[in-house]
MMTF fields as JSON, N, C-alpha, C and O atoms, coordinates in Angstrom:
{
  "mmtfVersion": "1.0.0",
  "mmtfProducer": "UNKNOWN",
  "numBonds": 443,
  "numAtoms": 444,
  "numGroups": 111,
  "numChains": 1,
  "numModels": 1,
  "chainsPerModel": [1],
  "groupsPerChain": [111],
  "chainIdList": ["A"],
  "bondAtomList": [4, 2, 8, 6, 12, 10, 16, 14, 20, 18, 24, 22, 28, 26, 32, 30, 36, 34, 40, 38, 44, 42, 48, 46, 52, 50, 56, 54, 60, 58, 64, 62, 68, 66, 72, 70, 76, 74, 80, 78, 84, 82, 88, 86, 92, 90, 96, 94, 100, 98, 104, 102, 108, 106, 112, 110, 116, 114, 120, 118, 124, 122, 128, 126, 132, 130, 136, 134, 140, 138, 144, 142, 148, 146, 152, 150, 156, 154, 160, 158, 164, 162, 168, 166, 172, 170, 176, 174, 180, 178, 184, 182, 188, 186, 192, 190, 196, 194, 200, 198, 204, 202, 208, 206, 212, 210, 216, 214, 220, 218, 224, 222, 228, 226, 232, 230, 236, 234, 240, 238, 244, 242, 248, 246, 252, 250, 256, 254, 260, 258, 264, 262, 268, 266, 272, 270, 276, 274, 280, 278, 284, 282, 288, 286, 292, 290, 296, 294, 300, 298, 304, 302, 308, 306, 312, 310, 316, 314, 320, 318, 324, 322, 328, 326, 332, 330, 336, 334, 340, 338, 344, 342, 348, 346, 352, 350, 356, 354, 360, 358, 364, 362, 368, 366, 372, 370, 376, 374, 380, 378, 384, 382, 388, 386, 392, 390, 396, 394, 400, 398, 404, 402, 408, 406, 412, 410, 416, 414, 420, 418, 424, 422, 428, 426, 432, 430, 436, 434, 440, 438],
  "bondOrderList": [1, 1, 1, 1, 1, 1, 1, 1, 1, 1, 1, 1, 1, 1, 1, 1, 1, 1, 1, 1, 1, 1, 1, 1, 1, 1, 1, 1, 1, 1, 1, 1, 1, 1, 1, 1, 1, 1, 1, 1, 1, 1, 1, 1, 1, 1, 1, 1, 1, 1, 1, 1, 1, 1, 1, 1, 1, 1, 1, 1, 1, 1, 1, 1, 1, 1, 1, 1, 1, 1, 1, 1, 1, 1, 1, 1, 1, 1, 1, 1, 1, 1, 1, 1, 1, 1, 1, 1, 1, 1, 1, 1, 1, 1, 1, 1, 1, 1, 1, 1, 1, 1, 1, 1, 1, 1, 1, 1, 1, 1],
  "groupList": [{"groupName": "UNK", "atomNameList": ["N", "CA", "C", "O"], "elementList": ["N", "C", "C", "O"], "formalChargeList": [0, 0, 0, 0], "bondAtomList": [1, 0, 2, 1, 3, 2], "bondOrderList": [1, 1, 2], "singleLetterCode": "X", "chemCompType": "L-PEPTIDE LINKING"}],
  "groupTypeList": [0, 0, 0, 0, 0, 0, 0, 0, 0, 0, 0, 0, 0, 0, 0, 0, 0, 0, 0, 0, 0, 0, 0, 0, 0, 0, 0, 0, 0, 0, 0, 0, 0, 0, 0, 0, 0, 0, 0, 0, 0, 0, 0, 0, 0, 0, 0, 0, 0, 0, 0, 0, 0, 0, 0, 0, 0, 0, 0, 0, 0, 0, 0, 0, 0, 0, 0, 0, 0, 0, 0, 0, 0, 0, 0, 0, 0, 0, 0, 0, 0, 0, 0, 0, 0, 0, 0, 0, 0, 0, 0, 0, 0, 0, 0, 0, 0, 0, 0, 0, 0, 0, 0, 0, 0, 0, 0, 0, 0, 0, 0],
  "groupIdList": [1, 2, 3, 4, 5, 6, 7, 8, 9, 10, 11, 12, 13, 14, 15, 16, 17, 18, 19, 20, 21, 22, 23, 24, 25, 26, 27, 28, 29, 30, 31, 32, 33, 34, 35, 36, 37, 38, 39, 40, 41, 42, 43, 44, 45, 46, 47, 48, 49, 50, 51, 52, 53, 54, 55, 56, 57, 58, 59, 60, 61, 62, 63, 64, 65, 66, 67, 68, 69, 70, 71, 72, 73, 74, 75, 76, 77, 78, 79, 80, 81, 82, 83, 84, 85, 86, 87, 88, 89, 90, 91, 92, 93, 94, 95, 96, 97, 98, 99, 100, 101, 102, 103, 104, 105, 106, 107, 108, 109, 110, 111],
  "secStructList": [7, 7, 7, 2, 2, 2, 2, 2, 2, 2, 2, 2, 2, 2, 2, 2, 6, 6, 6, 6, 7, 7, 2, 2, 2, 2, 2, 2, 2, 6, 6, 7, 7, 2, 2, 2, 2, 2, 2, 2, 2, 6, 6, 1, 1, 7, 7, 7, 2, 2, 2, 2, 2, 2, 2, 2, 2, 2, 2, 6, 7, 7, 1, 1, 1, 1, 2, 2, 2, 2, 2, 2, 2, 2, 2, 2, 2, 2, 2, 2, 2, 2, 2, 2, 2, 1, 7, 3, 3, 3, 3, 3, 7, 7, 3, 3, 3, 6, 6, 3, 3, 3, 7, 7, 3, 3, 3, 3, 3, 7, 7],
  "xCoordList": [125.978, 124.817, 123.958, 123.767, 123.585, 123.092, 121.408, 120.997, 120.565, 119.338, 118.372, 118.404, 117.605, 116.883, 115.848, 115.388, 115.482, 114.729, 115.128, 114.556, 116.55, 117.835, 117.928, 117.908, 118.03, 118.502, 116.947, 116.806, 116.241, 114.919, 114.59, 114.073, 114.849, 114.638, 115.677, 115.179, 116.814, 117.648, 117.7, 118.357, 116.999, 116.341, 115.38, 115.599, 114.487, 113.461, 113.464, 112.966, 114.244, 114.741, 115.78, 115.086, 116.479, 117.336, 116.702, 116.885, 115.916, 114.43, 113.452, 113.22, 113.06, 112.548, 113.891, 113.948, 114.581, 115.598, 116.111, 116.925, 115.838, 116.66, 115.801, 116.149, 114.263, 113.292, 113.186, 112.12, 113.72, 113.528, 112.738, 112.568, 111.971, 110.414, 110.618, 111.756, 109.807, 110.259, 109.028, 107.91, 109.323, 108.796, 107.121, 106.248, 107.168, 105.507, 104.719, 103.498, 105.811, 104.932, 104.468, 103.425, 105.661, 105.599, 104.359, 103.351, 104.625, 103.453, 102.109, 101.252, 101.856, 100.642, 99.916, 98.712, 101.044, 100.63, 100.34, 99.587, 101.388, 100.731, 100.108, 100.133, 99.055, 98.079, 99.126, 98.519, 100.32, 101.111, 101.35, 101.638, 101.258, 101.488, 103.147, 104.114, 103.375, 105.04, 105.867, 106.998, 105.307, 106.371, 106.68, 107.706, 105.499, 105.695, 106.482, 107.542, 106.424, 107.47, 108.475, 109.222, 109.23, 110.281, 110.718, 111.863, 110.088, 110.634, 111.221, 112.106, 110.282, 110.55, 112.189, 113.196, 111.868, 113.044, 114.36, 115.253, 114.671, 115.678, 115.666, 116.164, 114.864, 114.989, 114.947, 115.627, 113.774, 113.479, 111.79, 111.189, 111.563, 109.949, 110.046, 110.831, 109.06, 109.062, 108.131, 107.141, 107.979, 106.751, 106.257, 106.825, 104.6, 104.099, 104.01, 104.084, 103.9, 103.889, 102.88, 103.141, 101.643, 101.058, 101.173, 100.382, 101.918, 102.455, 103.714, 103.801, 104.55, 106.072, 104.986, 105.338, 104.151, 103.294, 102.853, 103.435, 101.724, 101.576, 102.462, 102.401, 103.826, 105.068, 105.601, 105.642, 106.044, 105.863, 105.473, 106.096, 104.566, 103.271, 103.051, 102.545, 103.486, 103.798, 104.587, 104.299, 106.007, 107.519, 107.482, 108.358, 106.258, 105.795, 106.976, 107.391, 107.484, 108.821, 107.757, 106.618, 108.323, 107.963, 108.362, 108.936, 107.888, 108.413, 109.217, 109.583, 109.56, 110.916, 111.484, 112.517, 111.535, 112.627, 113.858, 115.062, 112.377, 112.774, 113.499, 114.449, 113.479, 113.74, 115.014, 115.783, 115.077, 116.158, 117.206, 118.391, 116.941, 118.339, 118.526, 119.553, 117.529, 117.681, 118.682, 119.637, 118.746, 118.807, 120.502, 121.268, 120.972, 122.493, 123.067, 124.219, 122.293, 122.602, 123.044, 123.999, 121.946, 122.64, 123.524, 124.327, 123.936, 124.85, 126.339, 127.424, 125.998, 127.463, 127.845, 129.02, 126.601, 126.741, 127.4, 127.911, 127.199, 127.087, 129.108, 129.933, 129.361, 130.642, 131.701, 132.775, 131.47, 131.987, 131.716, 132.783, 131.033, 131.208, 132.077, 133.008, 131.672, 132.919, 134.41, 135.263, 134.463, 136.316, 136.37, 137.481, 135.615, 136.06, 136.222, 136.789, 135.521, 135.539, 136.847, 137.362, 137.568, 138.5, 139.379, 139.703, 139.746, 141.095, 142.41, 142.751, 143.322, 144.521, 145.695, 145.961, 146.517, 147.414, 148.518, 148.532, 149.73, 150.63, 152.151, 152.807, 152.665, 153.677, 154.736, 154.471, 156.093, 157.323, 158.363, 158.972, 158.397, 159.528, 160.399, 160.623, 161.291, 162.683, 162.611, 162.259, 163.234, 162.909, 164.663, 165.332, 165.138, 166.588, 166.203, 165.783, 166.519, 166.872, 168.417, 168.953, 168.866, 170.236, 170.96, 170.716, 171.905, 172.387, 171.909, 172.603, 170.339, 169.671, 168.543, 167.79, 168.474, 167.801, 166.851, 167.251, 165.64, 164.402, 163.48, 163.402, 163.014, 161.923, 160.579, 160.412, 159.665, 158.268, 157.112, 157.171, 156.132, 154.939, 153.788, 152.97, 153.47, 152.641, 151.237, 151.236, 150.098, 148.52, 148.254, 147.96, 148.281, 147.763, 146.726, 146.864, 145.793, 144.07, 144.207, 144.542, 143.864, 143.713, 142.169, 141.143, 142.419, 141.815, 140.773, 139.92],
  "yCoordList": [90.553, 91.03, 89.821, 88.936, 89.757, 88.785, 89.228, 90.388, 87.95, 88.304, 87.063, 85.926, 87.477, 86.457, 85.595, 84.528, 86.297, 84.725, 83.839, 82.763, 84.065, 83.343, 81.759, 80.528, 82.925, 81.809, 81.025, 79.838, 81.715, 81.046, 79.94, 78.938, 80.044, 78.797, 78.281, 77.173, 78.165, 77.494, 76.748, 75.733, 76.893, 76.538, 75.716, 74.537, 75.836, 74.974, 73.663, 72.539, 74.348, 73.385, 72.299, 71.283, 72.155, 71.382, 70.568, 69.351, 71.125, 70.427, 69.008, 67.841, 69.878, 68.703, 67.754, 66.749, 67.849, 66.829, 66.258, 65.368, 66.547, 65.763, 64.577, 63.401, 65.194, 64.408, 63.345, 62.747, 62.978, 62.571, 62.947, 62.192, 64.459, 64.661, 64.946, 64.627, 65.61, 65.922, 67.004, 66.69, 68.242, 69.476, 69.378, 70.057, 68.101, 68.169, 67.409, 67.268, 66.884, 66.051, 67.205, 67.139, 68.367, 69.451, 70.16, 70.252, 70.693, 71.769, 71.206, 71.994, 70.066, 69.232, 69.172, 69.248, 69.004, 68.757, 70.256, 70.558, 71.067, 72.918, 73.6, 74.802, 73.021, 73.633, 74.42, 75.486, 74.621, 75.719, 75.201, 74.018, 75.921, 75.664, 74.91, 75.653, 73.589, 73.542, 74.413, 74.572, 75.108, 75.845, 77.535, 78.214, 77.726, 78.897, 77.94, 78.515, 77.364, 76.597, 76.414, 77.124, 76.03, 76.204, 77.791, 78.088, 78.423, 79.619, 80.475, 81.272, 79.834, 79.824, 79.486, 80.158, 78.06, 77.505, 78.335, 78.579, 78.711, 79.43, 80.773, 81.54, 81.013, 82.635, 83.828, 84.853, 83.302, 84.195, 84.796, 85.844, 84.036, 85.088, 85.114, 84.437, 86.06, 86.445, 85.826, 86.094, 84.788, 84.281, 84.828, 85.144, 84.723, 85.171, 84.59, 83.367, 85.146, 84.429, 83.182, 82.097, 83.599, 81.935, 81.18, 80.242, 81.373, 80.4, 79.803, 78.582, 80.308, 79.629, 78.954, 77.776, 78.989, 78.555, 77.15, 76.123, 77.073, 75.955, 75.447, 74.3, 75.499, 74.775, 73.751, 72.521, 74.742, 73.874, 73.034, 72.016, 73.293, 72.514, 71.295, 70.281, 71.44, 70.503, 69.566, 68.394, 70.058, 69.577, 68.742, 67.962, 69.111, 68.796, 69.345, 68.829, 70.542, 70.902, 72.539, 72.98, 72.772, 74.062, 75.039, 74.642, 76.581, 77.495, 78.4, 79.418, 78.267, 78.494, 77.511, 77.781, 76.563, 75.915, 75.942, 75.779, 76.31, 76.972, 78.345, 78.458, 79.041, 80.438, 80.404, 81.335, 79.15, 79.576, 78.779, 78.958, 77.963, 77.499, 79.112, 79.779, 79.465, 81.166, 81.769, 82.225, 81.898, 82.71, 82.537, 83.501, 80.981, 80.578, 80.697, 80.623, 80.841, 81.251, 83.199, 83.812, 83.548, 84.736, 85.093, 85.666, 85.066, 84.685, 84.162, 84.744, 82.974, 82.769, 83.673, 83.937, 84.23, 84.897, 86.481, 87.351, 86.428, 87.996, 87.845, 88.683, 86.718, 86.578, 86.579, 87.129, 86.005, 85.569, 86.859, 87.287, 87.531, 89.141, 90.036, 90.766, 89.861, 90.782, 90.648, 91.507, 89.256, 89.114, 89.124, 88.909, 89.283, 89.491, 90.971, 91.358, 91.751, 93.594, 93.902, 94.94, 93.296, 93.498, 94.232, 93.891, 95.12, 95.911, 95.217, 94.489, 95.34, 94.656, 95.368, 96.066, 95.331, 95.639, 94.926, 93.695, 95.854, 95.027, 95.15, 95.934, 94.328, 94.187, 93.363, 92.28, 93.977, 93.574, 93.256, 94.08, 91.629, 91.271, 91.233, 91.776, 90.552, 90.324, 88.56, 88.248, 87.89, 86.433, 86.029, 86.183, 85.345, 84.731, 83.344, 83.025, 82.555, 81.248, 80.482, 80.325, 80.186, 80.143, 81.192, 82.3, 81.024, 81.983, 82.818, 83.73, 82.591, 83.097, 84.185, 83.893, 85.224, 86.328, 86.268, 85.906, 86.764, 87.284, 88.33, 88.597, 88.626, 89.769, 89.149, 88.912, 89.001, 88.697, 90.003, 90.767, 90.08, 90.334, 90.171, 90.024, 90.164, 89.757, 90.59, 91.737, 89.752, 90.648, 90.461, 89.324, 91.822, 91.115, 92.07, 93.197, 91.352, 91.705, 92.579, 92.142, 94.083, 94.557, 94.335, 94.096, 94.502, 94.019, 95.58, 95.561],
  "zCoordList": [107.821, 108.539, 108.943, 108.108, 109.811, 110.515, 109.92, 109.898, 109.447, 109.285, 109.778, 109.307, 110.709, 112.084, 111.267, 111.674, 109.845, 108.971, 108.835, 109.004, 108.387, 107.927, 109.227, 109.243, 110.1, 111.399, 111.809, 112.101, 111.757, 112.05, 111.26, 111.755, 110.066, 108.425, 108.912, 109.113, 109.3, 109.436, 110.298, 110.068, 111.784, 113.358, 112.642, 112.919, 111.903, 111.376, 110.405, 110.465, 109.519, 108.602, 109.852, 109.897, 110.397, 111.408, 112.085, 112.044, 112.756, 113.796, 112.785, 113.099, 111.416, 110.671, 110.321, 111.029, 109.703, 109.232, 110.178, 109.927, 111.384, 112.431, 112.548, 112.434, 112.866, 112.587, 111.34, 111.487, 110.429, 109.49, 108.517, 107.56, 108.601, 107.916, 106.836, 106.491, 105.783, 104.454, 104.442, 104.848, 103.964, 103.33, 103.453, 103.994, 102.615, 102.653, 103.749, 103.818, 104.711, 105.439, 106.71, 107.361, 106.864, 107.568, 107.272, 107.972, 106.004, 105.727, 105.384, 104.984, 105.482, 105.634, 106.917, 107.163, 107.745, 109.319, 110.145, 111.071, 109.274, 109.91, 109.185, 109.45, 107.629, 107.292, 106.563, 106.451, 105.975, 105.069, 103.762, 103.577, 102.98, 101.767, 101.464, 101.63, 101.069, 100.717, 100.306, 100.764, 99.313, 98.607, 99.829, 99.859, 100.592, 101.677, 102.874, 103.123, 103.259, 104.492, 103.69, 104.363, 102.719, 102.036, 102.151, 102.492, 101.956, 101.424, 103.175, 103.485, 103.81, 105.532, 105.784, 106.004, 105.623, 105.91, 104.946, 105.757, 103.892, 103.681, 103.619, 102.796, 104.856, 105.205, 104.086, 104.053, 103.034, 102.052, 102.66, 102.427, 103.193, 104.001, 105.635, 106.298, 106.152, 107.477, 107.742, 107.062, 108.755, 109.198, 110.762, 111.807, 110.17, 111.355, 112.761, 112.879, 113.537, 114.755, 114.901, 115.421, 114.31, 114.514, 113.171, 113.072, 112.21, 111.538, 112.224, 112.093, 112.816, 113.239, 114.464, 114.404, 115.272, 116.454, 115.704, 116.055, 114.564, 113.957, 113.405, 113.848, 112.268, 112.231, 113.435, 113.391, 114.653, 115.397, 116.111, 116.411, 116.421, 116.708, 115.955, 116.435, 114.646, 113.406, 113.627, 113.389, 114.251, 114.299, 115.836, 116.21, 116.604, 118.194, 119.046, 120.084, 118.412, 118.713, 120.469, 120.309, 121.251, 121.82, 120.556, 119.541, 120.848, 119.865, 120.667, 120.079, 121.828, 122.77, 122.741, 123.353, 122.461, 122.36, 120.73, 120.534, 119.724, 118.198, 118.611, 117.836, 119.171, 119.559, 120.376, 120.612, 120.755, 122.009, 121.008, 121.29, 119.93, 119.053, 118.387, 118.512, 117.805, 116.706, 117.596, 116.967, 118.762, 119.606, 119.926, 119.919, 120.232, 119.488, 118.216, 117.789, 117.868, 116.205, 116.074, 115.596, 116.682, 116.768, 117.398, 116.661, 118.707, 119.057, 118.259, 118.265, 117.642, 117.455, 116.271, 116.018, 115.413, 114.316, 114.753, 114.049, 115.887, 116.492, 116.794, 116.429, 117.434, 117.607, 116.619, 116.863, 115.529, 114.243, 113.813, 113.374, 113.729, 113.104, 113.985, 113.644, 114.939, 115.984, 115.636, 115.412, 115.659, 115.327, 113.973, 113.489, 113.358, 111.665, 111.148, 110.127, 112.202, 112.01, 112.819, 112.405, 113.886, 114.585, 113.825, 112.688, 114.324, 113.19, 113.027, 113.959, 111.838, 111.747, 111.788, 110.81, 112.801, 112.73, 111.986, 111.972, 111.173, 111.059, 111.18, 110.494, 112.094, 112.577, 111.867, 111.346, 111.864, 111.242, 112.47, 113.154, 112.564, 113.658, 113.232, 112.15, 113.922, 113.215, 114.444, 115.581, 113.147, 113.776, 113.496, 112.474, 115.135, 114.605, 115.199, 116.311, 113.962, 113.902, 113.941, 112.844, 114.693, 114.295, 113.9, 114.379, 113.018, 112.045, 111.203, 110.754, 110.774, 110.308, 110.798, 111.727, 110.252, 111.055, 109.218, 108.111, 109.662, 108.773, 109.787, 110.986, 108.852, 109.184, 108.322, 107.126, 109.583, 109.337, 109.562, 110.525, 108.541, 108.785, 108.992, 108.084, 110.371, 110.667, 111.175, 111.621, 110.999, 111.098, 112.192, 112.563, 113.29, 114.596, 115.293, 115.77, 115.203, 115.608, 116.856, 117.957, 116.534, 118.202, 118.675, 118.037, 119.971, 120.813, 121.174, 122.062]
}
């Protein structure tokens, strides 16, 4: 299940470390408590709109530009769940190698 804190702490947390910053130099600069921007960043709280506004603002990052990484994230999360629910079929060939004949089973994803 895809959960958009998750990807959002995860969009955030990326942006600072790319930056070189560290936890407290963040939540110093957006007025947040360390231990609540932590809890941000691994998508254990929901932040409000003008807290993720000051974060970034923090990070000198846009908060569409934070939104539009979340936003690949869901996305690829959305994809990676699709082909993992795909149903399995399974199929028994018959494989000749030479002289040799086997029968394989194989899992093949319908479409």
């Amino acid at each position: 299940m895809i959960v958009l804190r998750r990807e959002l702490g995860e969009a955030l947390r990326a942006r600072r470390q790319s930056q070189g910053r560290t936890l407290r130099q963040v939540s110093s600069a957006a007025s947040v408590s360390l231990g609540y921007l932590s809890e941000v960043e691994r998508g254990e709280k929901e932040a409000s709109s003008e807290l993720l506004s000051a974060i970034c603002h923090a990070l000198d990052t846009p908060l569409s530009e934070v939104l539009d990484d979340v936003a690949r994230r869901v996305a690829v999360a959305e994809s990676v769940n699709a082909a993992i629910a795909l149903p399995v079929t399974s199929v028994t060939s018959v494989v000749s190698l030479g002289d040799n004949r086997s029968e394989v089973e194989v899992g093949v994803a319908a479409a």
